[in-house]
Every structure is written in structure tokens, then in C-alpha cells.
C-alpha positions in Angstrom: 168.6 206.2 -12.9 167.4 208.5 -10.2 169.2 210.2 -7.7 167.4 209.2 -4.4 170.1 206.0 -4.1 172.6 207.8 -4.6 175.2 208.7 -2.0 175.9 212.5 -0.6 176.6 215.1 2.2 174.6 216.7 4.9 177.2 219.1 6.1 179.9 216.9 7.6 177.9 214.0 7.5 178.2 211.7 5.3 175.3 209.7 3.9 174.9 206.6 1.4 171.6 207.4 0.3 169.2 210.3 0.0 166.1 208.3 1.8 165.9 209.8 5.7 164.5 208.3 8.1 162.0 211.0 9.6 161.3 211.1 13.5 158.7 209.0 15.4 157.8 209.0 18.6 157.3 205.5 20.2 157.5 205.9 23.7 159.4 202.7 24.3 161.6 204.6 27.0 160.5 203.6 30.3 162.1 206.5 33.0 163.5 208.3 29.7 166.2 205.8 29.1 166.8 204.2 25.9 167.1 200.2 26.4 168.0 197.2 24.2 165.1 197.4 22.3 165.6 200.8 21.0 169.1 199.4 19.9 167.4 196.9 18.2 164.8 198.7 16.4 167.0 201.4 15.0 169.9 198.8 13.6 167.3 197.4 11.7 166.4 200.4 10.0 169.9 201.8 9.6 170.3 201.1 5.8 168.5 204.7 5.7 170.4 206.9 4.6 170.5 209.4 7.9 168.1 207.9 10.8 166.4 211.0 12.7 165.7 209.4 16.5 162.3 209.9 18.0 161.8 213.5 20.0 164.4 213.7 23.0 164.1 215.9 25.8 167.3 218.3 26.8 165.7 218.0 30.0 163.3 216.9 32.6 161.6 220.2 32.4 161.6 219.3 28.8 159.6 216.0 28.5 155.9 216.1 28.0 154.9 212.5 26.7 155.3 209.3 28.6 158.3 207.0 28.1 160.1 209.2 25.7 163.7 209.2 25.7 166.0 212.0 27.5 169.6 213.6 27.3 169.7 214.8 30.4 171.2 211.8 32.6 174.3 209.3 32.4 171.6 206.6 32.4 170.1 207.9 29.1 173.7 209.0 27.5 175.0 205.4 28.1 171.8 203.8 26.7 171.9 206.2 23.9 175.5 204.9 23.3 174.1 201.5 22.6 171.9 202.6 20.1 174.0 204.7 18.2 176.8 201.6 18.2 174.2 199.5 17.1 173.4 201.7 14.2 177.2 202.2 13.4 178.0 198.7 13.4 175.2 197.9 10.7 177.1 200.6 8.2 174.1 203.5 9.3 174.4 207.0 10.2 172.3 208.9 13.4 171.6 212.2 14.6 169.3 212.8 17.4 166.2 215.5 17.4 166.6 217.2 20.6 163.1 218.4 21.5 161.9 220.7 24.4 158.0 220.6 24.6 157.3 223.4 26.5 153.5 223.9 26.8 152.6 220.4 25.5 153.4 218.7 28.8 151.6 217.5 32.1 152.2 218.8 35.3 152.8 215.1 36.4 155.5 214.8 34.0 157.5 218.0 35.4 160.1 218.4 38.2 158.3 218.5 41.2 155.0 218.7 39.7 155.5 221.9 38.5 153.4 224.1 35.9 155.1 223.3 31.8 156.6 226.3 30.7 156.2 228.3 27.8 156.4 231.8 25.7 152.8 232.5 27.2 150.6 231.4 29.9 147.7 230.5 27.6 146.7 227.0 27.6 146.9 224.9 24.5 144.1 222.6 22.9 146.1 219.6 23.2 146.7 216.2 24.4 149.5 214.4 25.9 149.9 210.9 26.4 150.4 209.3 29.7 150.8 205.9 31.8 148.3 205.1 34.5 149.5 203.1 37.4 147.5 200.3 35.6 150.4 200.1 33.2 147.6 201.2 30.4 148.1 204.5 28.3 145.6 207.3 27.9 145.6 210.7 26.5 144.4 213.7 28.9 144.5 217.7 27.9 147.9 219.5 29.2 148.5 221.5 31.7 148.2 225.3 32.4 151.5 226.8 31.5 153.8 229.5 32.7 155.2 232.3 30.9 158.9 231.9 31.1 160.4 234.9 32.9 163.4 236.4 31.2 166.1 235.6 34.0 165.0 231.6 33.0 165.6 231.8 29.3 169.6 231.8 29.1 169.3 228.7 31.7 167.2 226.6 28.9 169.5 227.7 25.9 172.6 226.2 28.4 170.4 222.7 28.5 170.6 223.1 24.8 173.7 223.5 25.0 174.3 220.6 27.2 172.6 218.3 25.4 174.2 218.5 22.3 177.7 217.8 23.9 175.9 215.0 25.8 174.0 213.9 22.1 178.2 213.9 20.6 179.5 212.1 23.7 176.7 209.4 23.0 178.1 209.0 19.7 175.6 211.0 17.3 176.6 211.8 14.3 174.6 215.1 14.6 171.7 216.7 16.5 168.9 217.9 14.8 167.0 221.2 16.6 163.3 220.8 17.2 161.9 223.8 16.2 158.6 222.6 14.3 155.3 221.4 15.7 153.9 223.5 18.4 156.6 223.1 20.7 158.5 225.3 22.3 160.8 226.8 19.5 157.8 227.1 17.9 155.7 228.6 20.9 158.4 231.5 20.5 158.3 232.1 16.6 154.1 231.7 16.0 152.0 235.1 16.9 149.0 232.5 17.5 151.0 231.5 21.0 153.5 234.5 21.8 152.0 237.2 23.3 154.8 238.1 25.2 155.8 242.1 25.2 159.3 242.0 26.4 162.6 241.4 23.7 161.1 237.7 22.9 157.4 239.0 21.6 156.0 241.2 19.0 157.9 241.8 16.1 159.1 238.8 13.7 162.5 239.7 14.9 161.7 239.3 18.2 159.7 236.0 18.0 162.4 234.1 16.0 165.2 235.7 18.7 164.9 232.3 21.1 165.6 230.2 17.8 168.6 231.6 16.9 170.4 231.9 20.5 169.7 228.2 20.7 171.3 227.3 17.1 174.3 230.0 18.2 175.2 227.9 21.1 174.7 224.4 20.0 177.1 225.2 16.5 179.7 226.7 19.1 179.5 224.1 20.7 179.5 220.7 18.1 180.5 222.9 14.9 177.6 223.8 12.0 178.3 220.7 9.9 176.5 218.5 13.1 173.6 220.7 13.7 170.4 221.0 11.7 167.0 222.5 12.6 163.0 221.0 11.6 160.7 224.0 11.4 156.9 223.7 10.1 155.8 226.4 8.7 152.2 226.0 9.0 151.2 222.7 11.2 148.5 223.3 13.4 150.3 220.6 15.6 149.8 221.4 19.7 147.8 224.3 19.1 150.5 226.5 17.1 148.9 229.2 14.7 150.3 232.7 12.8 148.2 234.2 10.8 151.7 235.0 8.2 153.7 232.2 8.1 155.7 233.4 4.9 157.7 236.0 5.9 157.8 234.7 9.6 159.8 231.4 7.9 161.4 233.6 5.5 162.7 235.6 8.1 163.9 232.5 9.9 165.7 230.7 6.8 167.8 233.8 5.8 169.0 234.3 9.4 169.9 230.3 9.2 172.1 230.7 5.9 174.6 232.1 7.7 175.4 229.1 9.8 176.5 226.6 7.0 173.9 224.3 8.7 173.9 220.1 8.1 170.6 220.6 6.5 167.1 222.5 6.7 164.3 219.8 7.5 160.9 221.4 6.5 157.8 219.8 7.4 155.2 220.5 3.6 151.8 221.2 4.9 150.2 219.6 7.9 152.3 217.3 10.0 150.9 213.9 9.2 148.2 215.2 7.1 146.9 217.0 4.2 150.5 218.6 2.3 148.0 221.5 0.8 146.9 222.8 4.3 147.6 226.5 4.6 147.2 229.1 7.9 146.3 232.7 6.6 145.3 234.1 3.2 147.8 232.9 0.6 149.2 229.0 0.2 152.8 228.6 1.4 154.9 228.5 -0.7 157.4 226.4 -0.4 160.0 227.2 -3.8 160.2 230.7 -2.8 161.2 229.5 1.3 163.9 227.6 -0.3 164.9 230.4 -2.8 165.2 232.9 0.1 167.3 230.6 1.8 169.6 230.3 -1.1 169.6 234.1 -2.0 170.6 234.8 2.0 173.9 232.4 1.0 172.3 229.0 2.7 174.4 226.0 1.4 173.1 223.2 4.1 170.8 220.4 2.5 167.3 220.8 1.8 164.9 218.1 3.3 160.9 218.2 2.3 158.6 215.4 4.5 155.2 214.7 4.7 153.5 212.0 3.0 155.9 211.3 0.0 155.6 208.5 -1.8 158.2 206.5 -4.0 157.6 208.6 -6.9 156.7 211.9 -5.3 160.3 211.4 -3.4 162.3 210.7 -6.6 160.8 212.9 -8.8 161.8 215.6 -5.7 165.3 214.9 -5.5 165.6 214.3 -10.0 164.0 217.9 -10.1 166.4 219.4 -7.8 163.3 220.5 -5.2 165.2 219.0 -2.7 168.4 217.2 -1.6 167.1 214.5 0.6 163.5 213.1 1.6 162.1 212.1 4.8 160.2 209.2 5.4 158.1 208.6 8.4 155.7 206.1 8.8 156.8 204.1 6.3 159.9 203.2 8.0 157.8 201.9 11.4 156.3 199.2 9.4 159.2 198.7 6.5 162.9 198.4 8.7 164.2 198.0 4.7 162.3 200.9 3.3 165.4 201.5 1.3 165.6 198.4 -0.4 162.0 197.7 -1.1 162.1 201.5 -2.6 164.6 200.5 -4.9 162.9 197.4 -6.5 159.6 198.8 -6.0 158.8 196.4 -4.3 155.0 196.2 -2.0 155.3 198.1 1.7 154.1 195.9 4.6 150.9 197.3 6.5 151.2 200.2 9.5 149.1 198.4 12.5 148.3 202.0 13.9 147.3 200.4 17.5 150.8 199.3 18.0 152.4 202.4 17.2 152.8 203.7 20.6 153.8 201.2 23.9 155.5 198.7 25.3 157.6 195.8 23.8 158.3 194.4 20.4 155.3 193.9 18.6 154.3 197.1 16.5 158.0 197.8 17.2 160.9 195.4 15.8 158.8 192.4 14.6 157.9 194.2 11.5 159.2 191.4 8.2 161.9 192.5 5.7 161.5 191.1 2.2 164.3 188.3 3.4 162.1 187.1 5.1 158.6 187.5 3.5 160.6 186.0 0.7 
């Protein structure tokens, strides 16, 4: 009997089974504020055994998609609330991936219209998605950045800060730090993006300094055994490139042990594509990221995503590789991934044009095999 159904612990959370629900943006939060539907659509995945929300922004300065969710007003707090009562009530656990996007962003979608900001001023190859006054959505490059100056860093670890008290007072059972990705976390650690010569740039030491002032405040704030960090050590995602990811992400991981994290989310390969994909000379290597980790004194969890199947993900968590495995797309089209992992049973079809919008359909219309049955 495999492990993956089997109940344990993320820290202080605990979970009945060792399938996560990865996070996936949908951008089904008109003016950042999660609604009825979002209730809906997560209580019908909540026999996961942890749901990770979608991206949320800590704060307006944060957001750079349309109709993501925010934790930065009472508006999205109380909607929040329902969600996370909706997911409690169905016997589920939540935690809440607070996200600042930094460079990936549009000026339209910043206070006042304002430039994104960023460890550099160098703009990204990317796109963000937005809504025309049409209603319709389209995709357009982001904006020019600006370098954050040093007086304006301590303000954004405070909205860290803020919004993990505001993620606890909405009922999460955690937060989960946004570090991964090419956004801004990640702007800070990758020598591809930072070219910044002041106490934030240069050295590895330097780069990874933003990360860890954020994870020092948030744990001070809502204790070790709520918080837990994504990094990706090598996704090209929003333009995000070092040319030594190893010892970059070891670097990171050993300064993490010491925190007695929830769990360590790591991101194999290419978000949402190949899991071989490397950036510099040598593969990553994954066993030895964990091992370092481990060696430091690092007790949290260890989560591995990116394009696992049923058998990748059990023979994973039987070989000891990992503690837990994220699943991602899977769960948009399968709200009872769970069970139909257990049985074995066939996965509906992903309808890829509905994964982003408005509404229900592509969202919470997706069959369980009650009903298919």
C-alpha cells in the first residue's frame, strides 16, 4: 500500500493525505476580491490533502495580472473568509501563496499608474494578462520597471508582514511565500535580473538577503509551523535566468533550515514544462538540494511538482524523495483528483481555453466520478 493516502504533518498543519493541490491562477477575482464562486470551486477540491490558493497579491503595488485575488483590503479578507470556511466545512485544509510580482506587472494595473517595481530597471520578455473595456482578455508585454531604492525595501517586507496576519485573520491554515517563478523574490535571488550594487546585489549572499528578511518577519509574525516558501531553481518563467542555480538554491535552502519551516515547495525543472530543463552547464540536481537542506538541520516537509503523474507521485513519496506531491493542472479539471488517484481511475479532459476568465464553466462545472457514474 503506498504512502501518498496516507495522513501526515506539514509543520503545524495537519494533513489527511500527501496529494497537494498546487497553485493556479484563474483570474476569477473581479477588483481582487474573492466571491462565491471561488468558495465554490475550492470546497470542491478540498479532499486534497493541503489546497495551495491561486497567486495573491500583499498589495496593490503587488498585483500584475487581471482579476487575481488580493490581501490587502477588508473586502478581500472577508471574501477570503468564505473560501477558507467553505474549505473547512468540507473536512479540507488551506494555505494561501502570497505573491508580489514585481516586474511582471502593467503600469495600468499599479497605484496611480505607476512604473512595477523591481531589483533592476531592466525590462522583462514577458506577458501579462489584462481586461479590455470590452470585457474580453488579451495578453500585452509589461511594463518598464523601476529599481527599488533602498529606503522602499523595509516598507514591502512590512506588506509581507501584513499580509500574513491578514492571510491568519481570513482563516488560512498557513501562507505559503512566493519566491519561485520570475517574480519578485526571485528578481532579487537570480544574477540574470539583479544587477543591483548596493547590500541586495552581487554576491549570493547578497541576492538571497530580500528572501530571508521576508521569511524572518512573516515566522515572527504567524510562527514557522504556518509559513512555507516555493522557490524554482531553474524556470525561465517571466524572464528569470542565473547562469549557477546550484549553489544559489543551496545557499538558499541551508539558510531556510534554520526556520523549522511547514514545508519547502520546489518547482523540478521548467514550470509547466519539460522536468529535464536546466540553466548553466551542469543538470540540477535535485537529491543533493534536498541533502543540503537536511545536512543544514532542515526538518520542514519536502514538496517536488511539475508534471507528476499517479505513479511518478507514488513511487516519490514510497522512495522517500519527497514528503508530499503537488498537483496542478490536474486538479482544474478533476475537483476529486484524490479519489480517482486512488482507484486509478481515468482523469476528465483540461479544456485549456477555459482556464483563465469569467464564470463557471472551465471553473466549477468540471464532473466527479459520482456523477460521471
Amino acid at each position: 500500500m503506498t504512502k501518498l493516502f496516507e495522513p501526515t504533518k506539514l509543520g503545524d498543519i495537519a494533513i489527511a493525505n500527501r496529494v497537494i493541490m498546487a497553485p493556479l491562477t484563474r483570474n476569477r477575482s473581479p477588483g481582487a476580491v474573492p466571491t462565491d464562486i471561488n468558495a465554490t470551486y475550492y470546497r470542491q477540491r478540498a479532499t486534497a490533502g493541503l489546497i495551495i490558493t491561486e497567486a495573491t497579491a500583499i498589495s496593490h503595488q503587488g498585483q500584475g495580472y487581471a482579476d487575481v485575488p488580493g490581501l490587502y483590503t477588508k473586502e478581500a479578507i472577508d471574501g477570503w473568509k468564505k473560501v477558507t470556511d467553505a474549505v473547512h466545512s468540507a473536512g479540507g485544509k488551506i494555505v494561501v501563496q502570497m505573491w508580489h510580482v514585481g516586474r511582471i506587472s502593467h503600469n495600468s494595473l499599479q497605484p496611480n499608474g505607476g512604473k512595477p517595481v523591481s531589483s533592476t530597471s531592466k525590462i522583462a520578455d514577458a506577458k501579462t494578462f489584462l481586461v479590455k473595456p470590452d470585457g474580453t482578455g488579451e495578453y500585452v508585454p509589461t511594463s518598464e520597471p523601476r529599481a527599488l531604492e533602498l529606503s522602499e525595501i523595509p516598507g514591502i517586507i512590512e506588506d509581507y508582514r501584513k499580509a500574513a496576519r491578514a492571510a491568519i485573520d481570513a482563516g488560512f491554515d498557513g501562507v505559503e511565500i512566493h519566491a519561485a517563478n520570475g517574480y519578485l523574490i526571485d528578481q532579487f535571488l537570480r544574477a540574470g535580473v539583479n544587477d543591483r550594487t548596493d547590500k541586495y546585489g552581487g554576491s549570493i549572499e547578497n541576492r538571497a538577503r530580500f528572501l530571508f528578511e521576508v521569511v524572518d518577519v512573516i515566522v515572527k509574525e504567524i510562527g514557522a509551523g504556518r509559513t512555507a516558501i516555493r522557490l524554482s531553481p531553474v524556470t525561465p518563467s517571466g524572464d528569470s535566468t542565473d547562469p549557477q542555480p546550484q549553489p544559489l538554491f543551496t545557499n538558499v535552502v541551508e539558510g531556510l533550515a534554520k526556520y523549522g519551516l511547514s514545508y519547502i515547495h520546489i518547482v523540478e525543472g521548467q514550470t509547466g514544462g519539460p522536468r529535464d530543463f536546466q540553466q548553466g552547464d551542469l543538470p540540477f540536481d535535485y537529491d543533493a538540494l534536498r541533502a543540503a537542506y537536511e545536512v543544514a538541520g532542515g526538518k520542514a516537509a519536502w514538496m517536488t511538482n511539475n508534471g507528476y503523474d499517479r505513479q511518478m507521485a507514488i513511487d516519490t513519496i514510497d522512495s522517500g524523495k519527497a514528503d508530499v506531491v503537488a498537483f496542478g493542472k490536474p486538479f482544474i479539471a478533476n475537483p476529486d483528483l484524490v479519489e480517482r488517484l486512488k482507484v486509478n481511475a481515468p482523469l476528465n479532459p483540461l479544456d485549456t481555453s477555459k482556464i483563465y476568465g469569467k464564470g463557471g464553466i472551465g471553473y466549477t462545472d468540471y464532473p466527479t466520478l459520482e456523477k460521471v457514474a
